[in-house]
Each structure stands twice: as C-alpha cells, then as structure tokens.
N, C-alpha and C positions, 0 to 999 in steps of 0.2 A: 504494500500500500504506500502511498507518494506521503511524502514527510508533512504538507500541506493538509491530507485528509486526516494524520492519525493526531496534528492539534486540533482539527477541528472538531473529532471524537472525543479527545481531551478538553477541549471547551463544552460540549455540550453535557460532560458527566461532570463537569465542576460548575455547572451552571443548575444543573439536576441538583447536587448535591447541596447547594446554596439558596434553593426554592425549597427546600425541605428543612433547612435549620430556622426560615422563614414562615414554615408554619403551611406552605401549600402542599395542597394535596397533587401531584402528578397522575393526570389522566389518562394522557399518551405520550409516549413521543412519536419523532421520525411521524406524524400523519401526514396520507396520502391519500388527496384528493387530484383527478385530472395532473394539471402540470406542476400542480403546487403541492410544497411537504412543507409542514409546521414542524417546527422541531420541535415545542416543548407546548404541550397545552395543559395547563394546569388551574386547579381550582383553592381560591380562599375568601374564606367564608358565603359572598351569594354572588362572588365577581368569577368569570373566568377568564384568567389570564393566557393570551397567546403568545407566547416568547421566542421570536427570533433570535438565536446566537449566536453572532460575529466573533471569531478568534483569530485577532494576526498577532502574529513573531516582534512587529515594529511598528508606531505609526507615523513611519517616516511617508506614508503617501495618503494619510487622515485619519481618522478615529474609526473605526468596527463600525458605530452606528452610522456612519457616512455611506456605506456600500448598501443600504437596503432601497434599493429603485423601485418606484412607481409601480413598473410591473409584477416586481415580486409582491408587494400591496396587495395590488388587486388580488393577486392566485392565492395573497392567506385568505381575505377576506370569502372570497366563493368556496374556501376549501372549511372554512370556520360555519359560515351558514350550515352549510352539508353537517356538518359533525351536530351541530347544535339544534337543527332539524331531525336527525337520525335518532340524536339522541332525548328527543325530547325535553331539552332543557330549558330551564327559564329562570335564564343567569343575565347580570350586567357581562358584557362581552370589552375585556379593556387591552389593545395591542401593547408588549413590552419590547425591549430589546438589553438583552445582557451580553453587552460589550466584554471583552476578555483582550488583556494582552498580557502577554508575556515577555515577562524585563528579566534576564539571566536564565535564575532558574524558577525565580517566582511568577505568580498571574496575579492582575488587579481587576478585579471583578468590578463594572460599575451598572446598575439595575435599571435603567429607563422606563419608569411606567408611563401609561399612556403616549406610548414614545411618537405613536400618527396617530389618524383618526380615518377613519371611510368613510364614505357617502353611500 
C-alpha cells in the first residue's frame, strides 16, 4: 500500500479514536453511497455528525481542511440523505472535518464542527 494511503488509514483510526474519548457514538465508517464515501458518520447525543478526515505529512501547500471541494460536498450530502432515509433517522445532521497532520512523529488533531453547510 503507497505510504500516502497507510497515513490516511492512520488519520482516520486517530480521528475514530478521538470521537470516542468525545463521547460519540460511531455509526459507520468508510460509507458508500454512488461516488461518494463518508469516512466517519457518527452520533452525539440527537446530532449526527458526518466527518471528513484530511491527513497530510506537511502543510506546506494548506491546511487538511482546505482540500474538501465542492464536489466532494455535494456526494457527502446525497450519500448522508440515503443513510439517514435508510435508516430512518430523525437527527440534526451537522458536516465536521478533523484535520490531522503530522509534525515528526507526532499528529495534531484539530475538530471543525459545522465545518460547510448544504443546500
């Protein structure tokens, strides 16, 4: 596996790990709807949180939360409806994003709640 995919597995199980000392409950991960995968959909108290997580090495070319495009937006938001339909829920639905980089050998975890919003 390319050195790029096995941080990004290590950001998403340090991002796991950090939503649970947080008190949320993990619903799914990796969900796959059509073109779109959520990586972290998790629930606290009557909200559910959808959490995309960005893991770079450096942010020598911007910050984790800077890479989430418009398009990727839209495919959580149709891929969150589905789930939330499917599953018959009737929760506040709130977009996060937990940023992760790694300086040495450490990660600085930082939480963006409500990080966009959809239409």
């Amino acid at each position: 596996m390319a050195q790029h995919n096995d941080l990004g597995k290590k950001g998403e199980q340090l991002a796991v790990d950090y939503l649970i000392k947080k008190d949320y409950q993990i619903l799914e991960r990796n969900y796959r709807f059509q073109k779109a995968e959520v990586d972290i959909i998790a629930q606290i108290k009557d909200t559910l949180a959808i959490v995309e997580v960005k893991t770079r090495s450096t942010t020598d070319f911007g910050n984790p939360q800077d890479f989430v495009k418009p398009k990727q937006i839209q495919r959580l938001v149709k891929a969150v409806d589905e789930f939330v339909l499917v599953n018959g829920l009737d929760v506040e639905v709130r977009f996060d994003i937990i940023a992760i980089v790694k300086t040495g050998k450490q990660f600085e975890i930082e939480h963006l709640e409500d990080a966009f919003y959809y239409f």
